[in-house]
C-alpha positions in Angstrom: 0.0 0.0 0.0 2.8 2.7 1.1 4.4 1.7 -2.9 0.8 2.9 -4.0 0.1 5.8 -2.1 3.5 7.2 -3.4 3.1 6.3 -7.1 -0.1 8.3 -6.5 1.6 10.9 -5.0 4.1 11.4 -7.7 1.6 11.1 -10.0 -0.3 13.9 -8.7 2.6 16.0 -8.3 3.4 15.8 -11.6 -0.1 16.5 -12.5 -0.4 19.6 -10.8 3.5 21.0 -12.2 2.2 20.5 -15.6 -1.0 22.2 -15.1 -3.7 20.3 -14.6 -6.5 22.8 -15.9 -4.9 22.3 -19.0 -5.8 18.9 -19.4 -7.9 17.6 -17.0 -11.5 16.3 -17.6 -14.1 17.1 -14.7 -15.4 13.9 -12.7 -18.5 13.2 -14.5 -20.2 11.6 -11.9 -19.6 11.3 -8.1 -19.0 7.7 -6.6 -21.8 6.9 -5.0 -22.5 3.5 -3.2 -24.1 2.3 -6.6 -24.7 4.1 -10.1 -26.7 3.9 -12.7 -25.0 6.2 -14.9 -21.5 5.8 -16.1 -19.2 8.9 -15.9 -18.8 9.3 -19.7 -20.6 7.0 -21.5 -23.6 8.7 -20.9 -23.1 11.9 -23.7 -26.3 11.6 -25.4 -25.6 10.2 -29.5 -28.2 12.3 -30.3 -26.4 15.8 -29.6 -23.3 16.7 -31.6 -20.3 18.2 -29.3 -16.6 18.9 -29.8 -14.3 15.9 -30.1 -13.0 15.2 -26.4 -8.9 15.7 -25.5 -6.6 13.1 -25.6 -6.6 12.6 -22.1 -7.2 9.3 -21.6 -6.9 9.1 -17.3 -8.3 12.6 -16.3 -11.4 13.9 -16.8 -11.7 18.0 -18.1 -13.2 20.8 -16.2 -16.7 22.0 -17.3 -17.1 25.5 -18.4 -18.5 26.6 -15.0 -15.3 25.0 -13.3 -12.8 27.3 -15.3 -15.3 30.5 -14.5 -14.7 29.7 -10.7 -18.6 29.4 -9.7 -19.1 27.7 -6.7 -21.3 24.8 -6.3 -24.8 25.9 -6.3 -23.7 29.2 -7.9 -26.0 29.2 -10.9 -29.3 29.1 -8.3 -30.9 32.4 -8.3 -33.9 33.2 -5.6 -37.2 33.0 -6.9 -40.9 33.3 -6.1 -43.3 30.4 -6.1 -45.5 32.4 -8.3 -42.8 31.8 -10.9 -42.9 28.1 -10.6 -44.6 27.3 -14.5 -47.1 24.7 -13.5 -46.9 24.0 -9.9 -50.0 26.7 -9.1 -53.3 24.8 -8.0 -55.2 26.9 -10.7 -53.2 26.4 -13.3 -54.8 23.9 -15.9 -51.1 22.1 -16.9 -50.8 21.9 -12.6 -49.5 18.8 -12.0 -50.5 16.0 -9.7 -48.1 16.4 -7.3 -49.0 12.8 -5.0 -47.4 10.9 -8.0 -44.3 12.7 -7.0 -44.6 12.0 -3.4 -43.1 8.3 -3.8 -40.0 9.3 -5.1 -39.4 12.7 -2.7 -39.5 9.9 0.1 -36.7 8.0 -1.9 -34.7 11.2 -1.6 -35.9 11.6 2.2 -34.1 8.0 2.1 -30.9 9.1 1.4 -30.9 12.4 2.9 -33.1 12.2 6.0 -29.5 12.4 8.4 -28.0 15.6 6.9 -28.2 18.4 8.8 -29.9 21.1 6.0 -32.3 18.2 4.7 -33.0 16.8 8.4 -36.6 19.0 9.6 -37.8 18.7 5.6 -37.6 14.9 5.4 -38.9 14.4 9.5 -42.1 16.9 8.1 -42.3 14.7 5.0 -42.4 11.3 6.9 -44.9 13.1 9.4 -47.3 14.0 6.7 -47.2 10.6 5.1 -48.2 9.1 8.5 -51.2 11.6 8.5 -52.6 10.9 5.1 -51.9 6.8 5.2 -49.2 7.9 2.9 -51.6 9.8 0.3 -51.6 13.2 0.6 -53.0 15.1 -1.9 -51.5 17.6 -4.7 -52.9 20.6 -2.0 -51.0 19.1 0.8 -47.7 18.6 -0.9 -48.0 22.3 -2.2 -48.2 23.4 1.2 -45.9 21.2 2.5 -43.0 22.4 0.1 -43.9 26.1 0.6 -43.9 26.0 4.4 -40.6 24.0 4.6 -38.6 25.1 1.6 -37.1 28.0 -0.7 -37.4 28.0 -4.4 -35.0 29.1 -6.3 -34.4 29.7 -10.5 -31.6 27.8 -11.9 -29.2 29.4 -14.7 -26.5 28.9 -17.0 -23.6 30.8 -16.9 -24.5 33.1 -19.5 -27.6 34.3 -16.7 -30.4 32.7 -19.4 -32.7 30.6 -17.7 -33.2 27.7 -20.5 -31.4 25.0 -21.6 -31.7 21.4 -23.0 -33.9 18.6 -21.5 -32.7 14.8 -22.9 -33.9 11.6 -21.9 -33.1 8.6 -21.3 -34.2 5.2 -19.9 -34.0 1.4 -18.7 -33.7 -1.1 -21.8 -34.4 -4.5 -21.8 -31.6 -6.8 -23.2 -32.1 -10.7 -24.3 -29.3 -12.4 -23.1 -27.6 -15.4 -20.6 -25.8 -16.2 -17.6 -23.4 -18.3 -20.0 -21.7 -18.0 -23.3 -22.9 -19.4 -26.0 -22.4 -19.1 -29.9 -25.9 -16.6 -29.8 -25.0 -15.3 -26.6 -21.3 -14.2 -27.1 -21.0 -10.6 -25.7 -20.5 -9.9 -22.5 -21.3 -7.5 -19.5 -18.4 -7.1 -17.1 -17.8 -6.5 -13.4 -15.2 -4.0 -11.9 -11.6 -5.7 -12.1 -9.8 -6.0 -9.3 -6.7 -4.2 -11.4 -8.6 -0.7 -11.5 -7.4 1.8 -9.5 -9.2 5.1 -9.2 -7.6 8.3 -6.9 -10.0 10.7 -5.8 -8.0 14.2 -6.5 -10.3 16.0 -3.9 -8.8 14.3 -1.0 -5.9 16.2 -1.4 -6.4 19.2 -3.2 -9.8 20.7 -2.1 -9.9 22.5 -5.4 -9.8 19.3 -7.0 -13.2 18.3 -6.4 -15.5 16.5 -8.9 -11.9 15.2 -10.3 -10.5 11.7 -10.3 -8.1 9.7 -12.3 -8.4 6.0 -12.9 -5.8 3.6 -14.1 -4.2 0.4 -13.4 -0.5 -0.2 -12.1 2.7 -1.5 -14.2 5.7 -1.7 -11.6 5.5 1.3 -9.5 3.9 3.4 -12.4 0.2 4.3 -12.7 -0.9 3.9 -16.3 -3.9 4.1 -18.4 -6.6 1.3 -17.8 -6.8 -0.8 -21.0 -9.5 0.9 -24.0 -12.5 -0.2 -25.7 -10.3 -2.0 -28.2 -8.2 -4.1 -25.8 -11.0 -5.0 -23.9 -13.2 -5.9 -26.3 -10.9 -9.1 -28.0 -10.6 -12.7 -28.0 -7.2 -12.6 -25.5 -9.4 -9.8 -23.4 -7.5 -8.7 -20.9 -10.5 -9.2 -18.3 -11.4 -12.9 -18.9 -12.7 -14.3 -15.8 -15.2 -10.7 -15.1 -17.7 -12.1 -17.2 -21.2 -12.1 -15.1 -23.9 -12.2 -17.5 -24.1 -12.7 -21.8 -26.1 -10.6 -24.0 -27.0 -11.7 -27.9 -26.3 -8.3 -29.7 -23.3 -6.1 -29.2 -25.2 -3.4 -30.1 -27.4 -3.6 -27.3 -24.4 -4.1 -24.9 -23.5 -0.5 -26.7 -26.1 1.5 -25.9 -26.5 -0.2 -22.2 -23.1 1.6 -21.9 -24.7 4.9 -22.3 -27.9 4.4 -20.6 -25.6 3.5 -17.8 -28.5 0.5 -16.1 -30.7 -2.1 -17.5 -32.4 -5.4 -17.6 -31.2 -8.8 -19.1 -33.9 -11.1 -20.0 -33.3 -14.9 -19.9 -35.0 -16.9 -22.2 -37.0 -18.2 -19.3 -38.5 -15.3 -18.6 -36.5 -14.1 -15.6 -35.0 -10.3 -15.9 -32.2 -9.4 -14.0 -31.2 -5.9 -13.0 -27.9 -4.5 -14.0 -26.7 -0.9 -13.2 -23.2 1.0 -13.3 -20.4 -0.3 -11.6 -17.2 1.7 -13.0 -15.5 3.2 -15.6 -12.1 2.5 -17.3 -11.3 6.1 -17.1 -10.9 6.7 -20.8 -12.9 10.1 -22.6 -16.2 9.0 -24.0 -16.5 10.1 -27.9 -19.9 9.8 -29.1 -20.2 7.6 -32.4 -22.8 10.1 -33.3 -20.6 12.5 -33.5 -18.0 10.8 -35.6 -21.0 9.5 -38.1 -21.9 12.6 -38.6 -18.0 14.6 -39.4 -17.7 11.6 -41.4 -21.2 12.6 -43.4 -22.6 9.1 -42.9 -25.7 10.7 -40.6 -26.9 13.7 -40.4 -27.5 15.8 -37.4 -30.8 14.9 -37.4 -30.5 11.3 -38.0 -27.9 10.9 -35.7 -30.4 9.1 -32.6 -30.3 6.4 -31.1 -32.7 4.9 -33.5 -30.5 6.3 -36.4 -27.3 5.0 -35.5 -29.0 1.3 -34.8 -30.1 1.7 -38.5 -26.7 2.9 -39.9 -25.5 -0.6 -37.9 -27.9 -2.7 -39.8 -27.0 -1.4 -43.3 -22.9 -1.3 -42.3 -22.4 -4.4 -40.0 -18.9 -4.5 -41.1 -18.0 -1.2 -40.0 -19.1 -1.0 -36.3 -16.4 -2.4 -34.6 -13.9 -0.2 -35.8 -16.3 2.8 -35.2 -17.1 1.6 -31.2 -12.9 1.5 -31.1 -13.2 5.2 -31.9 -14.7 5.4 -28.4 -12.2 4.0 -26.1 -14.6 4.5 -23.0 -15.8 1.2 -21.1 -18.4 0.9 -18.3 -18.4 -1.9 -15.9 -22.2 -2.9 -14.9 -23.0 -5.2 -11.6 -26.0 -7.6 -11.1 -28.3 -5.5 -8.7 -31.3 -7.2 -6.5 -34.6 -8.5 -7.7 -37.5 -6.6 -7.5 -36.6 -2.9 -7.0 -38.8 0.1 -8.1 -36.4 1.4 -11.2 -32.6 1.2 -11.3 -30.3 2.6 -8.9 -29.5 6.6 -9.4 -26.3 8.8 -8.3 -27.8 9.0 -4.9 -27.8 5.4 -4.5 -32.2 5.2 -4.0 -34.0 3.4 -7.0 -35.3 5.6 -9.2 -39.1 6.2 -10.6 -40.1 6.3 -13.9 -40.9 9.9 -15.3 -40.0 11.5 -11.5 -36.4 11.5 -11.8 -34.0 13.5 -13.7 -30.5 13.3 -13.6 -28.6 16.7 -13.1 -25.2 18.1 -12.8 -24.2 18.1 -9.3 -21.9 21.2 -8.6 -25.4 23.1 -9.7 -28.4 21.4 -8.3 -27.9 19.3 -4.8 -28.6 15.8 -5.4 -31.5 14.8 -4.3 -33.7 17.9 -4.4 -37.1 18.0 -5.3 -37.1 20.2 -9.3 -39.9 21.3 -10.9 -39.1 21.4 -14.4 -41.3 23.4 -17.1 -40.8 21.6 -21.1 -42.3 20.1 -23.0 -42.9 16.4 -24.3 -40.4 14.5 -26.9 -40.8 15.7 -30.2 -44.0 17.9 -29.7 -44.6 21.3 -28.3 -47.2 19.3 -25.1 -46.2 20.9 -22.2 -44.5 18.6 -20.0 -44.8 20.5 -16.4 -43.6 18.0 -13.4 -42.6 17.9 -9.9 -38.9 15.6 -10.2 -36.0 14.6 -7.8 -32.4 15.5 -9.1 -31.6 11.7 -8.5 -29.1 10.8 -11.0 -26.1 12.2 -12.7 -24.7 11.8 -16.0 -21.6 12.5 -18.4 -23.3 14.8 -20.9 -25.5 16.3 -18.3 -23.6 19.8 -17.6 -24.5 23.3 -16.7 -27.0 24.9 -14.6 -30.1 24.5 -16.8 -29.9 21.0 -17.7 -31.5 18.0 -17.0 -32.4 14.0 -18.3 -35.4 13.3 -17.9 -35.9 9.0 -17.0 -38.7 7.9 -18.8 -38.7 4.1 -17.3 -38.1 1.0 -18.7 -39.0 -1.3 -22.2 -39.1 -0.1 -25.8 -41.6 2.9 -25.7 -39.4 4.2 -22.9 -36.7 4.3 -25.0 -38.7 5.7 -27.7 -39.5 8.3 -25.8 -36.6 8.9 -24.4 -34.2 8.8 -28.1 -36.8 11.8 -29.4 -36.1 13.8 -26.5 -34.4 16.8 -26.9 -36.4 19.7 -25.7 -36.0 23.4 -24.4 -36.8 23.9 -20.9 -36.4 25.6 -17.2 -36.0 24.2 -14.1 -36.3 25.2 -10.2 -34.9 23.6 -7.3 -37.1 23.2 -4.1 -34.3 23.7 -1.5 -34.8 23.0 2.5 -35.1 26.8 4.1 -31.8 25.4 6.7 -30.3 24.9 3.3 -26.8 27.3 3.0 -26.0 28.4 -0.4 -22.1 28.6 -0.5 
């Protein structure tokens, strides 16, 4: 251990001498107990960005992060008359008691923190008061006499920005190898070493490296490409099989899922790790490479570009050297398991950027539905985390589990604003 701790220290020395702003990639998602969505495999195919830095261990700062803001900086006060849709006589109000399930998953979680403590105790009180169905008036007064609402931003002081989604598919696949079930999902190896920055350098935080050791020497954890082989270097991490690569694929970005067995059994898999490498969207790359266009360039899209180009798809997943790690999670839980480490609920959770919004807090978020200009106004808990999911105004939006789910969830791409419901001992930094 002492040989570890100072390869790690060296290593982080000669991070920091060679400038790590330059270079460095922000944590993309915070280790929580369990998580359902990997740190950069989650960058939605659908939305074209810059190719990322060949950086293949650290992780680079998001905009905010060079600008200095502190977390939580982007809130801005507000009034609840501002909320769009959480009034009682507004026709588009919404019902509020389907929300209350998945606040208490929150309360969960952060029922023995000091800020959240009073909110959550008043929250379990009222449940014990209405057999634990209060109604749309009582959770409006409930959330006005114990909490503060406040506007989120970006850094550019607008109050919009893009609403994804995402979901929970459902994969056909084995709990041994076979000639139709040949692909596998993989636990954490032993070999991968990850070094929380933060625990160090304050100013670090939301930064982590990830690699494995050769000698004394930290390197890079193997890519996509050396993973995914005949001579793999992680034979013997196998847990489950799936039938179509391209399923395994998109599992990758949706970060959780469920393997059905062909008797009928589905077992649960979420996030486990990350190989550390920069996730580069294949999306992307189809579309500088004029194979898809912008608009093409879906989930749905890039399936169908698979189908009519089987030959090329390995080499275009080796353009993404990024690799999540999944575990087997337990039977029968409500919805996969989110950056706080509660189950998530279908269409009540949204997955946030965490220096902006605390996870966990109740959002009301004002869009509208996938493809169509229906308002969408809901009541949601910032449960989840994700590696596209950046800036203030900026939210995915978990639209459960199956095929229309993820119907649903490849067409989204809407405009929209979002508040955070915030407990009144709650101290903005």
């Amino acid at each position: 251990m002492s040989s570890i701790k100072k390869t790690v220290s060296l290593i982080l020395v000669a991070l920091l001498s060679a400038g790590l702003q330059g270079c460095a990639k922000p944590l993309l998602k915070p280790q929580p107990p369990v998580a359902s969505k990997p740190d950069c495999a989650c960058d939605k195919e659908k939305i074209a960005e810059k190719p990322a830095d060949k950086c293949p261990v650290i992780s680079e700062p998001t905009k905010p992060a060079d600008q200095k803001i502190a977390d939580y900086g982007l809130l801005k006060p507000a009034q609840w008359e501002e909320v769009d849709g959480l009034s009682a006589d507004n026709s588009e109000a919404d019902n509020l008691s389907l929300a209350w399930p998945a606040w208490l998953q929150s309360c969960s979680a952060l029922a023995k923190k000091p800020m959240w403590k009073n909110a959550c105790d008043a929250a379990n009180t009222l449940t014990s008061q209405t057999n634990s169905a209060p109604d749309s008036d009582s959770i409006r007064a409930y959330f006005k006499q114990n909490f503060s609402v406040y506007k989120t931003t970006n850094v550019e002081g607008n109050d919009s920005g893009l609403i994804t989604g995402y979901y929970q598919p459902i994969l056909k696949g084995s709990r041994s190898p076979s000639a139709k079930y040949a692909h596998p999902l993989y636990t954490t190896p032993a070999d991968l070493i990850t070094v929380e920055l933060n625990g160090l350098f304050p100013e670090l935080k939301y930064k982590r490296v990830r690699g494995r050791l050769v000698g004394n020497k930290l390197v890079p954890y193997y890519n996509r490409a050396e993973i995914e082989t005949n001579s793999s270097p992680l034979k013997g991490q196998e847990f489950i099989y799936i039938d179509n690569i391209v399923d395994v694929f998109f599992l990758q970005i949706q970060g959780s899922g469920l393997v059905q067995l062909e008797n009928g059994e589905q077992i649960p898999v979420g996030y486990a790790d990350q190989n550390g490498h920069s996730y580069n969207s294949v999306g992307r790359l189809l579309i500088e490479r004029g194979e898809l266009s912008s608009t093409n360039a879906s989930m749905a899209g890039i399936k169908n570009w698979v189908k009519n180009n089987p030959l090329k798809f390995r080499e275009l997943l080796n353009n993404n050297p990024s690799f999540v790690f999944f575990r087997e999670l337990p039977a029968g839980l409500p919805g996969p398991i989110g950056a706080l480490g509660v189950p998530i609920l279908a269409e009540r959770a949204v997955a946030v950027d965490p220096k902006f919004v605390p996870l966990g807090a109740p959002v009301f978020l004002s869009t509208t539905q996938p493809n169509n200009n229906k308002p969408l106004k809901r009541l949601m808990m910032a449960q989840d985390t994700g590696g596209a999911i950046k800036g203030g105004v900026r939210a995915d939006f978990f639209w459960g589990a199956g095929a229309e789910a993820g119907a649903k969830a490849g067409a989204m791409k809407q405009n929209g604003k979002i508040w955070v419901l915030l407990p009144k001992e709650f101290v903005l930094k």
